[in-house]
C-alpha positions in Angstrom: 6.6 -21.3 12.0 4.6 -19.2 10.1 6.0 -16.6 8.4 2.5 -14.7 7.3 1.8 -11.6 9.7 -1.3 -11.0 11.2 -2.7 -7.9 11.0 -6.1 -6.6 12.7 -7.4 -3.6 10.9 -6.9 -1.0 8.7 -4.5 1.0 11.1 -1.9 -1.4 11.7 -1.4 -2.5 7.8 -1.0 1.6 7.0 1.0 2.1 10.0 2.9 -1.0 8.5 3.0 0.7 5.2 4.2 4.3 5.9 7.3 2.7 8.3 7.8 1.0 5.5 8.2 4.2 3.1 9.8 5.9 5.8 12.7 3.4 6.8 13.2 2.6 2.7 12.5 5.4 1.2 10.6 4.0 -1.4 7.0 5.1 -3.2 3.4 3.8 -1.6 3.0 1.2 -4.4 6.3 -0.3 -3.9 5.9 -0.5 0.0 2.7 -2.5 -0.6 4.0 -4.8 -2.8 7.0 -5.2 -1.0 5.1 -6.1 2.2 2.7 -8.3 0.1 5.9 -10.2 -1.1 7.1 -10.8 2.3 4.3 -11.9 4.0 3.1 -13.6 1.3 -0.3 -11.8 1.3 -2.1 -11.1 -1.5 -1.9 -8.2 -3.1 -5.8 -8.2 -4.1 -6.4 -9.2 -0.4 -4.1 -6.2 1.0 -6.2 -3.8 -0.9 -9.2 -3.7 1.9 -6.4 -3.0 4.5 -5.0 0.4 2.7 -6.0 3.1 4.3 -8.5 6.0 2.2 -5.4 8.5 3.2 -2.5 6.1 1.7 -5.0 5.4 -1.1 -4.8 9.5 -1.9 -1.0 9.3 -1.7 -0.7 6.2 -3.9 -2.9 8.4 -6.3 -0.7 11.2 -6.3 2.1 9.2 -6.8 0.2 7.6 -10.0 -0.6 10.9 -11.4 2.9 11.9 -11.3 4.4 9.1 -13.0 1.6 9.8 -15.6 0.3 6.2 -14.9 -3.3 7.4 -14.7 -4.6 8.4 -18.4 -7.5 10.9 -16.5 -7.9 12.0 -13.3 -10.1 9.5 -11.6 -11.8 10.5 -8.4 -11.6 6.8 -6.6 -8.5 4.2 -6.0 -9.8 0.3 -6.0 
């Protein structure tokens, strides 16, 4: 059985994501990676299924853990 999931679009991985961050409590950027790591997907290859809005909110959370040296007005 294979344990990768399929996803169709956009929707459904941020839908994915936010549930995730929800039912954890955890940042954006660890929900990704932690649904990368169990689905073994590609973290590269996830990138094109984050939404622009979860994109924003991964920012955010950048900017606030002073990860982002200048404000930059694009993610990926």
């Amino acid at each position: 059985m294979n344990d990768k999931i399929t996803f169709l679009n956009k929707a459904d991985f941020s839908k994915m994501i936010e549930d995730t961050v929800l039912r954890d409590n955890i940042p954006y950027i660890d929900a990704i990676v932690h649904l990368c790591e169990k689905n073994n997907i590609d973290i590269q290859d996830a990138q094109k299924y984050v939404s622009i809005q979860i994109k924003k909110k991964i920012e955010v959370e950048a900017e606030d853990l002073h990860l982002l040296k200048y404000k930059r007005g694009r993610l990926f």
